[in-house]
BAFI-3210 file (N, C-alpha, C; in Angstrom, 3 decimals, decimal comma, padded with zeros to 6 digits):
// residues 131
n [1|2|3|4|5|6|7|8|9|10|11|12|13|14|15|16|17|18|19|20|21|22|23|24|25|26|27|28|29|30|31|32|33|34|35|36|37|38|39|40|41|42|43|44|45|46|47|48|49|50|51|52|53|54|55|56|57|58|59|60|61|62|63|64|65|66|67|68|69|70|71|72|73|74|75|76|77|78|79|80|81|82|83|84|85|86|87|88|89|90|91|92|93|94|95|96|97|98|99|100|101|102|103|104|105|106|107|108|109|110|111|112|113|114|115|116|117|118|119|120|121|122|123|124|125|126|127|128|129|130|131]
n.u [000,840|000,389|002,082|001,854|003,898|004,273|007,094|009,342|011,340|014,895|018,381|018,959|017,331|017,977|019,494|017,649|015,330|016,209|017,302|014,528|013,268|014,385|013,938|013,233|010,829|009,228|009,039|007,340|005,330|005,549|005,662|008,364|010,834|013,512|016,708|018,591|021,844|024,388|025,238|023,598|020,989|022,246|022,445|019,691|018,425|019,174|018,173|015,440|015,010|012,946|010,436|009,697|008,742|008,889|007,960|006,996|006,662|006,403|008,797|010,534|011,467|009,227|007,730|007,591|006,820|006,171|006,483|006,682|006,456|004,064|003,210|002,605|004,838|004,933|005,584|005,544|007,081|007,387|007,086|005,428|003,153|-000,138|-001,355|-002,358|-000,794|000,051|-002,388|-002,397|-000,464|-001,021|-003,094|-002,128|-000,036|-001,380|-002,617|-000,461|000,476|-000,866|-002,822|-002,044|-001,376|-001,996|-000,122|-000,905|-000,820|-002,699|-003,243|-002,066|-003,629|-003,342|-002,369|-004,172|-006,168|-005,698|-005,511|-008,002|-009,465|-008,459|-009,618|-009,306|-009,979|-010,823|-010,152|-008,610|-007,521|-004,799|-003,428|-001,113|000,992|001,262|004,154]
n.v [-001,185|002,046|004,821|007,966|011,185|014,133|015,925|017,853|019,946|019,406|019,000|017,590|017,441|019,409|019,494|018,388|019,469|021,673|020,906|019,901|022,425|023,661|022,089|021,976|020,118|021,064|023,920|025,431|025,736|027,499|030,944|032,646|031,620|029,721|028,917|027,298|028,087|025,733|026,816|029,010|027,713|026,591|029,060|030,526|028,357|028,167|030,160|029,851|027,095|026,428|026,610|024,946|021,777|018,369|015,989|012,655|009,389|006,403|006,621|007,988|010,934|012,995|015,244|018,989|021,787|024,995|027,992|031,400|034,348|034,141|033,599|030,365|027,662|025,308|021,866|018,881|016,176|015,172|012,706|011,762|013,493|014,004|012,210|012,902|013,672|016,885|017,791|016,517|017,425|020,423|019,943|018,773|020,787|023,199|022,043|022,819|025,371|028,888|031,698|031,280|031,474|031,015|032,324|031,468|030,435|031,499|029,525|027,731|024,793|022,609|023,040|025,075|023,350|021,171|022,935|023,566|021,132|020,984|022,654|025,460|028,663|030,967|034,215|036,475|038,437|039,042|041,994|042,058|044,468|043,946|042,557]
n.w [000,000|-000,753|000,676|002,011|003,899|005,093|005,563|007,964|006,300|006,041|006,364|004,381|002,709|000,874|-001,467|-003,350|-003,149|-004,639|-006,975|-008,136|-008,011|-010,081|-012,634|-015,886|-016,473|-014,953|-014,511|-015,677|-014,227|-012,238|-011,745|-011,401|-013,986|-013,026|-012,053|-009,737|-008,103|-006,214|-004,304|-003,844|-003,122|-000,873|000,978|001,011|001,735|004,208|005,316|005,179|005,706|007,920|007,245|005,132|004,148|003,277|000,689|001,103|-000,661|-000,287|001,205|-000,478|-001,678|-003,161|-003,359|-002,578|-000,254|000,929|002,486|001,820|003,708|003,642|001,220|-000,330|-001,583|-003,814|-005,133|-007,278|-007,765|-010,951|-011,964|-010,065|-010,202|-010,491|-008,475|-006,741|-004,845|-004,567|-003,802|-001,022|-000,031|-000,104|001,538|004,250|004,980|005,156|007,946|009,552|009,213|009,327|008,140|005,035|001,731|-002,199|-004,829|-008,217|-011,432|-014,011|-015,787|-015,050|-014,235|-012,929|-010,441|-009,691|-009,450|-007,697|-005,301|-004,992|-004,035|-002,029|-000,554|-001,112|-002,052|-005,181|-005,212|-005,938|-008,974|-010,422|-011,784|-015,064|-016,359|-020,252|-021,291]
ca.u [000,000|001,086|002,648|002,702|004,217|005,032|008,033|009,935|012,738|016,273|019,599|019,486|016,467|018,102|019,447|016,595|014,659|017,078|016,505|013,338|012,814|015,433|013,895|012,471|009,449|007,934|009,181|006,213|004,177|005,963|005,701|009,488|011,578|015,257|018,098|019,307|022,661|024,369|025,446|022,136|020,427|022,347|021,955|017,971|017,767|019,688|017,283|014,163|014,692|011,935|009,333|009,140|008,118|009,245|006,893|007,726|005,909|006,688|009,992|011,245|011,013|008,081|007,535|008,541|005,944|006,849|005,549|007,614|005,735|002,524|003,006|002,738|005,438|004,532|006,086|005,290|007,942|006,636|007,062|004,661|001,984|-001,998|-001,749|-002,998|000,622|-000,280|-003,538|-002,383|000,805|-001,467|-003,985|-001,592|000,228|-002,674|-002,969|000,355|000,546|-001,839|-002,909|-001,250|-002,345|-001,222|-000,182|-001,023|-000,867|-003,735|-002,963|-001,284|-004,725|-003,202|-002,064|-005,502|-007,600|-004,561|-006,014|-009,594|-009,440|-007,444|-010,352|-009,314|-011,044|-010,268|-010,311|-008,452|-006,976|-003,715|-003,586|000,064|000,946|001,994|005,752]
ca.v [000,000|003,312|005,539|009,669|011,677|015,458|015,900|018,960|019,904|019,073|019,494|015,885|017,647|020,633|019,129|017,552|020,731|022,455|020,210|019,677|023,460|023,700|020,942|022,394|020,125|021,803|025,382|026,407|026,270|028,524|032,230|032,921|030,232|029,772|028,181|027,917|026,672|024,772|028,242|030,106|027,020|027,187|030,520|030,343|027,227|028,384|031,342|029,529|025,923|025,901|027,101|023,966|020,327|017,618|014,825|011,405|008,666|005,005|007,026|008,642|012,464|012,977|016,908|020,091|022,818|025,756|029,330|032,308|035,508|033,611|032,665|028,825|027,674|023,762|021,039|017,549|015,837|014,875|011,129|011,622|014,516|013,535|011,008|013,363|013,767|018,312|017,987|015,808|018,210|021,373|019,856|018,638|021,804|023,760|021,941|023,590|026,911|029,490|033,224|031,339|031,700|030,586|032,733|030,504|031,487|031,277|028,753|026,646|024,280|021,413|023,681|025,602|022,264|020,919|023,919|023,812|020,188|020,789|023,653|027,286|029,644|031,845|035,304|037,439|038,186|040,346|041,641|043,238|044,657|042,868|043,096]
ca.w [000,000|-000,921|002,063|001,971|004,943|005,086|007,312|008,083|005,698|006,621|005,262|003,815|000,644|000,096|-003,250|-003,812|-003,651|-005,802|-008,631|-008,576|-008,802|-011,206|-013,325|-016,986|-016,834|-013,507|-014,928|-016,769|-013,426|-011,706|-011,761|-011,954|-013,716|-012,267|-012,229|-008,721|-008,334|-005,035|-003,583|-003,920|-002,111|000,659|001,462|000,543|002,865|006,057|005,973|005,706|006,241|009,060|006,079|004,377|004,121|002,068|001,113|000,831|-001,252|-000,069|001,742|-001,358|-001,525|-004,321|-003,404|-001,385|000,164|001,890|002,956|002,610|004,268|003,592|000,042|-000,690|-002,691|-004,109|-006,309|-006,989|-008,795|-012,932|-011,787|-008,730|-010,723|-010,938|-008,234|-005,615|-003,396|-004,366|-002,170|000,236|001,215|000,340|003,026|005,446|005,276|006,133|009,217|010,538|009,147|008,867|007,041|004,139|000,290|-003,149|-006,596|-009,116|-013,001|-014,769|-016,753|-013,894|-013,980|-012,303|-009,194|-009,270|-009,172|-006,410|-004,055|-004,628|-003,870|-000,398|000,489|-001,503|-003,013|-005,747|-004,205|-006,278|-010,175|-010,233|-013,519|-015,113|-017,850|-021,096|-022,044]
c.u [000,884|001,670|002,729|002,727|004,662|005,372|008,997|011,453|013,696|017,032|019,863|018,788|016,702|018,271|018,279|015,757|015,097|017,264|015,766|012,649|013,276|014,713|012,787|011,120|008,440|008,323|008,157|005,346|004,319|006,152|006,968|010,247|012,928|015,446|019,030|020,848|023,261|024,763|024,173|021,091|020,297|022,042|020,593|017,733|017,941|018,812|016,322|013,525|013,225|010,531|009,047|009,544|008,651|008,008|007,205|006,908|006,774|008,297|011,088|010,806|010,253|007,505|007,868|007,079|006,595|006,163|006,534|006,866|004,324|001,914|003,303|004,059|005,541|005,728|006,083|006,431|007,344|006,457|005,661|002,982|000,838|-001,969|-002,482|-002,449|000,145|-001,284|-003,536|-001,196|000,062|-002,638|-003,035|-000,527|000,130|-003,371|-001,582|000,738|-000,814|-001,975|-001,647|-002,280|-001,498|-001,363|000,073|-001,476|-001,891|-003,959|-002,584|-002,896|-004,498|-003,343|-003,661|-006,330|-007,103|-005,588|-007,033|-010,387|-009,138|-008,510|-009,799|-009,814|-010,203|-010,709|-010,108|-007,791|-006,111|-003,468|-002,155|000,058|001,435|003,149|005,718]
c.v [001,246|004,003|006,877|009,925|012,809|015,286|016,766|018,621|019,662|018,879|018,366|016,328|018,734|020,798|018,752|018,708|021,796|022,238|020,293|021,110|023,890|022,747|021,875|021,706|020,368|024,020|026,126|026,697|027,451|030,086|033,189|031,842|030,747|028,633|028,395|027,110|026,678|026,339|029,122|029,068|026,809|027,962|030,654|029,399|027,412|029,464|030,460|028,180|025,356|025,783|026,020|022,812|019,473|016,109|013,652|010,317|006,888|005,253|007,741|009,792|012,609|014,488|017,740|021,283|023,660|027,055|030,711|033,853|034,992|033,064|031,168|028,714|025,926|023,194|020,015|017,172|014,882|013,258|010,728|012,561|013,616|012,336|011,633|013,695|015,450|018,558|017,821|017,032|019,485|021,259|019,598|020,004|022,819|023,383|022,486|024,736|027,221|030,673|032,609|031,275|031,382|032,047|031,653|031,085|030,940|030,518|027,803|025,305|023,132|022,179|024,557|024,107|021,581|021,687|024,153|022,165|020,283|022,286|024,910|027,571|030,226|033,019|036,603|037,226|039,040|040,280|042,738|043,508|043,925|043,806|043,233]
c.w [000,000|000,499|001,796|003,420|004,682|006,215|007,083|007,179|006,563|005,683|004,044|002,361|000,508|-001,237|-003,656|-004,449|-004,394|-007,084|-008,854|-009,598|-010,109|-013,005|-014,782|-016,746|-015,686|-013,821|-015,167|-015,412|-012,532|-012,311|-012,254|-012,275|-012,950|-012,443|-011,310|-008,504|-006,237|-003,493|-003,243|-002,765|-000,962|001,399|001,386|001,878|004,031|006,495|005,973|005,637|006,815|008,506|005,291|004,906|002,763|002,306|000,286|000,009|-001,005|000,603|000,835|-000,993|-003,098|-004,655|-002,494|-001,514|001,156|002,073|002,818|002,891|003,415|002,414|-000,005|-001,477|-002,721|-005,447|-006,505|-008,027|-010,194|-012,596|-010,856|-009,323|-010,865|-010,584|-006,840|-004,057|-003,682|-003,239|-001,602|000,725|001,226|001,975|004,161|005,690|005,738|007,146|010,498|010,484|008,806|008,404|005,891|002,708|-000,740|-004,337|-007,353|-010,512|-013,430|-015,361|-015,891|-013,224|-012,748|-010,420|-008,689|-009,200|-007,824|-004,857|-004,095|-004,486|-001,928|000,117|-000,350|-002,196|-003,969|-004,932|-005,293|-007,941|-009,670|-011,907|-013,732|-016,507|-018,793|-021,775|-023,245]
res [x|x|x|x|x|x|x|x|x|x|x|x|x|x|x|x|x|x|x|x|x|x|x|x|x|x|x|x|x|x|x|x|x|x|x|x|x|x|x|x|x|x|x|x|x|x|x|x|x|x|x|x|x|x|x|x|x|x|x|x|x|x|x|x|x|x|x|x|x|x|x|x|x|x|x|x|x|x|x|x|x|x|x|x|x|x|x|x|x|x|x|x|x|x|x|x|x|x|x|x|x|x|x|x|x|x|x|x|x|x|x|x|x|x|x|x|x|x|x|x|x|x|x|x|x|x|x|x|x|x|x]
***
């Protein structure tokens, strides 16, 4: 039988979470891409380590959630996508933090159906200008 567990980051998925974000085929969902490299991680992680969650699937690491000043920041890894590990760490996530909220692109369907699965609303549009 399957197994998920969100369990507090630690120094052991910092790579982990540095790829993943890093990884072209989770790029498009995100807001800003990047390209973080092993230096930038560090420094990123020693500040806000305590801010995220890594989530495990049968004891592998399968995704990473985190909060920084109240924004969400999600990722399921492409191997692990549309099995239902996004709702399970957005819900169990939202049982230990709170006043938190997602930006999610318009287009980002998977991540908007993710969070109105695990309980959110839409609330708001932010609209910018086009480059």
């Amino acid at each position: 039988m399957d197994k998920l567990d969100l369990i507090k980051c630690n120094k052991k998925y910092w790579e982990y979470i540095r790829i993943l974000r890093s990884d072209n085929r989770v790029q498009k969902g995100f807001i800003q891409k990047v390209n973080i490299s092993q230096s930038q991680q560090i420094k990123y992680m020693e500040k806000y380590n305590d801010s995220y969650y890594v989530c495990l699937y049968n004891g592998e690491p399968c995704g990473f959630i985190g909060e920084i000043d109240g924004d969400i920041r999600i990722c399921t890894h492409p191997t692990y996508q549309k099995k239902g590990i996004g709702t399970f760490m957005i819900q169990e996530f939202s049982n230990v933090k709170s006043n938190i909220y997602a930006k999610i692109k318009i287009d980002n369907i998977s991540s908007i159906k993710a969070f109105e699965k695990a309980g959110y609303k839409k609330k708001y549009y932010i609209l910018e200008p086009v480059n």
